[in-house]
C-alpha positions in Angstrom: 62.3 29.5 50.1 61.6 27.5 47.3 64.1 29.2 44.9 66.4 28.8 46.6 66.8 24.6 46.2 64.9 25.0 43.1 66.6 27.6 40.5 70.1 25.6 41.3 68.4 22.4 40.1 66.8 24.1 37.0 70.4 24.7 36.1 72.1 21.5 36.0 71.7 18.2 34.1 68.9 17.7 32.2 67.3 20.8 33.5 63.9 18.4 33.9 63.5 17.6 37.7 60.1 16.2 39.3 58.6 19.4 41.6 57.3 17.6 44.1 54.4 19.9 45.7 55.3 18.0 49.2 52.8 20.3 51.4 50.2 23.0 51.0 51.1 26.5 52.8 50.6 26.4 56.5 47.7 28.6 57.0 45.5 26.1 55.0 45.7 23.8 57.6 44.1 23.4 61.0 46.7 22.8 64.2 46.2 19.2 63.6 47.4 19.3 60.1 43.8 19.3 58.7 43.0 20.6 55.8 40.5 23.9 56.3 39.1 23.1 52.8 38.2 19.4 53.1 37.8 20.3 49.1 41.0 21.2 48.3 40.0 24.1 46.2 42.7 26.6 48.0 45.3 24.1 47.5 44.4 23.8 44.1 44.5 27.6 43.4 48.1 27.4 45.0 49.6 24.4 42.7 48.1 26.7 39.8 50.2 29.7 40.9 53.2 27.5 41.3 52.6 26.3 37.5 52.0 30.1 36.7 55.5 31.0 38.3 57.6 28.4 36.8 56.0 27.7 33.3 53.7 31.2 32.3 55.6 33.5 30.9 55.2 36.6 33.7 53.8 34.4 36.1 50.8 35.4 38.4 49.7 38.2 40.2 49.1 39.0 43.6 48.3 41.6 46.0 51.7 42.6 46.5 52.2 42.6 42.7 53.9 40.0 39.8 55.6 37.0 40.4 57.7 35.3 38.1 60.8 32.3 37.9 63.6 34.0 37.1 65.1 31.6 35.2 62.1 31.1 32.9 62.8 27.2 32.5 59.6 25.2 32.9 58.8 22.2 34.9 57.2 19.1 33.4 57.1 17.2 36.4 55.2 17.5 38.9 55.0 15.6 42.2 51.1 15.8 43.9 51.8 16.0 47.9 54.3 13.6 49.9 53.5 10.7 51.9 49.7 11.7 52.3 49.7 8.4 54.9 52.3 10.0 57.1 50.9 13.5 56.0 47.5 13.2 57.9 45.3 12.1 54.5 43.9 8.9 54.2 43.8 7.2 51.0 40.3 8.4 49.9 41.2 12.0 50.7 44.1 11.4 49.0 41.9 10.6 46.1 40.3 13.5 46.6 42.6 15.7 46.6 44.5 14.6 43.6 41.7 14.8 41.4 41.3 18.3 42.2 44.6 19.3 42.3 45.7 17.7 38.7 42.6 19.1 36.7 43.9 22.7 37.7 47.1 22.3 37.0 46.3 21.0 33.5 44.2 24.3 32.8 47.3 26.5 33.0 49.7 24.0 31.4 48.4 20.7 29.9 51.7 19.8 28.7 52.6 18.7 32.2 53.4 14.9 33.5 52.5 13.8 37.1 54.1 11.4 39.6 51.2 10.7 41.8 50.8 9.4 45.4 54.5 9.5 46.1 53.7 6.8 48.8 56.2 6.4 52.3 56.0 2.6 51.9 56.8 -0.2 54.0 55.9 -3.9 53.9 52.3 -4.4 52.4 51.6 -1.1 52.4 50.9 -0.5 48.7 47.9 -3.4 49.1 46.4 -1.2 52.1 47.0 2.3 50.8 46.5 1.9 47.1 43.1 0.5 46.3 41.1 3.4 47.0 43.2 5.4 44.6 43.5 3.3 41.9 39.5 2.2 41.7 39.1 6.4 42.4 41.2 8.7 40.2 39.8 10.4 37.1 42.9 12.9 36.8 46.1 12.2 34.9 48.3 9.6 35.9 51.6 9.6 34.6 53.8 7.5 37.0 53.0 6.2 40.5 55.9 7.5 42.9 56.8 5.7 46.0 59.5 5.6 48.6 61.8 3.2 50.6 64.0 3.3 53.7 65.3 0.9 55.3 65.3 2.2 58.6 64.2 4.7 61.0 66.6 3.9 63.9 69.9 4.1 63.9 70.6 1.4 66.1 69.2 -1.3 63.6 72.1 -3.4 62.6 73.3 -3.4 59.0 71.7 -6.9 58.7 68.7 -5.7 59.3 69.1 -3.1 56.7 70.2 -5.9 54.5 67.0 -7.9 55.3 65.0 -5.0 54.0 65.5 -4.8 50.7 63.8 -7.8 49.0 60.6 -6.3 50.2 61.4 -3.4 48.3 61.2 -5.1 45.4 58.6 -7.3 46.5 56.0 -4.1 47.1 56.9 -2.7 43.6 55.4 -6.0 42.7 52.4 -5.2 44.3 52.1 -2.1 43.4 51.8 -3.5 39.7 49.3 -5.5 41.1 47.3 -3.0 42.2 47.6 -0.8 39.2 46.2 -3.9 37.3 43.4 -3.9 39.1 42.2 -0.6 36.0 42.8 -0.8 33.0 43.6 2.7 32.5 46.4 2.4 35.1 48.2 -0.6 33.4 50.4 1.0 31.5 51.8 3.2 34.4 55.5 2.4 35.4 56.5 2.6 39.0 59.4 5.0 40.4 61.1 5.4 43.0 61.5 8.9 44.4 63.3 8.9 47.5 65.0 6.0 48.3 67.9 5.8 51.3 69.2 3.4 54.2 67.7 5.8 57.2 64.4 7.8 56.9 65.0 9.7 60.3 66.2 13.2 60.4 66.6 16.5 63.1 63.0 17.8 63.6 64.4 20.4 65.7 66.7 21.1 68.6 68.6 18.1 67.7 65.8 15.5 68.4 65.0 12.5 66.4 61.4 12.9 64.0 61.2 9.2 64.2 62.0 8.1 67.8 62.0 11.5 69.9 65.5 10.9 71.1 68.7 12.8 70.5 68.9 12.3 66.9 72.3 11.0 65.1 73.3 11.2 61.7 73.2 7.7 60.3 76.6 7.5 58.6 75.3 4.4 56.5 74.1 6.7 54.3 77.5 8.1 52.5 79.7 5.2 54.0 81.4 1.6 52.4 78.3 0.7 53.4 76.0 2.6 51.2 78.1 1.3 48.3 77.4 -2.3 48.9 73.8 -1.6 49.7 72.5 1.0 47.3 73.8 -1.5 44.1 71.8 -4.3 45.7 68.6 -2.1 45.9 69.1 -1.0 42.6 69.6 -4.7 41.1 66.0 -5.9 43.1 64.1 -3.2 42.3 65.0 -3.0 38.9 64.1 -6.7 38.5 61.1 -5.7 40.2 60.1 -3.3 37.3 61.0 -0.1 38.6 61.1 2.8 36.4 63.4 4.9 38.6 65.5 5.0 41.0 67.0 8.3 42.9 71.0 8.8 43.6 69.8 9.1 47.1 67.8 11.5 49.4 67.2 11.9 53.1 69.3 9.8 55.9 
């Protein structure tokens, strides 16, 4: 499943995308979306394999025998979980988590570079979420990823969509802020990794994941529209001190 979004990318451009490692496998989670090993060990074993398969040459091995990327380009970047405040991880666990996670990576490759925290942001969010991390990590810290929408309902007017966007350039602010706050973080530059007009999308049987309605594609999102919003996002966030910004994902 994997492959098959992820050897087309390896192909094209720079041939350098950011792997984000969004989720864990389902069967390390509990019905609630718990994890089963509050540790993180098995999650960690996991993200090794996926450094095995894409960046060892052979790969790993497993009970049904050896695994390998068959296009034998390696990923540098490397994404740690998605959202973990919509994701069912508080910001300690979070912590947690990442400082397991990276170490094991960096055993099988230490070349590689890591966007953590990858944050689903909204207004003041960074100032709630982030302070826990940044006084807690002792892994690796490359870039601190985060993500803006400007929307999760369809039925919000363009000017409210308008209205959003200085607060996305506001909370990179803060974000500085709050990497400040150690000096080993200082020097961290914030990206943007998802970034679109609408976050809402199908969950299944043609219902809304946001509102629990009958879900409808927002056209704002590859529309005259976009064109008039997307440069404006760029221009504040980039005055913000944003590192990166995506083309465009989700919405």
């Amino acid at each position: 499943m994997l492959d098959a979004i992820t050897q087309p990318v390896l192909n094209v451009a720079d041939h350098s995308p950011e792997f984000q490692i969004a989720v864990a496998p389902t069967f390390m989670y509990d019905s609630n979306h718990n994890f089963l090993d509050p540790a993180y060990q098995q999650f960690a074993a996991y993200t090794e394999d996926l450094v095995k398969y894409y960046n060892v040459a052979g790969g790993f091995s497993a009970a049904d025998g050896q695994h390998a990327s068959p296009s034998g380009t390696p990923i540098t970047w490397w994404g740690i979980y998605n959202e973990p405040n919509f994701n069912n991880l508080d910001s300690t666990q979070y912590t947690q988590l990442y400082n397991v996670v990276v170490p094991a990576m960096q055993t099988v490759d230490p070349s590689l570079k890591y966007a953590a925290v990858e944050l689903g942001d909204y207004a003041e969010l960074a100032n709630q979420f982030l302070p826990a991390f940044v006084s807690g990590v002792t892994a690796h810290v490359d870039v601190l990823a985060t993500h803006f929408y400007s929307t999760c309902n369809q039925k919000d007017s363009d000017a409210t969509l308008f209205a959003t966007v200085p607060g996305f350039a506001n909370e990179v602010g803060d974000i500085y802020a709050q990497l400040n706050t150690n000096p080993a973080l200082r020097t961290i530059p914030v990206w943007v990794t998802e970034n679109n007009v609408n976050a809402d999308y199908d969950k299944g049987g043609g219902i809304s994941a946001c509102n629990n309605t009958t879900f409808v594609t927002d056209e704002r999102g590859s529309s005259p529209f976009f064109a008039a919003w997307r440069p404006l996002v760029f221009s504040q966030v980039g005055k913000g001190g944003a590192g990166a910004l995506p083309l465009g994902l989700r919405g």
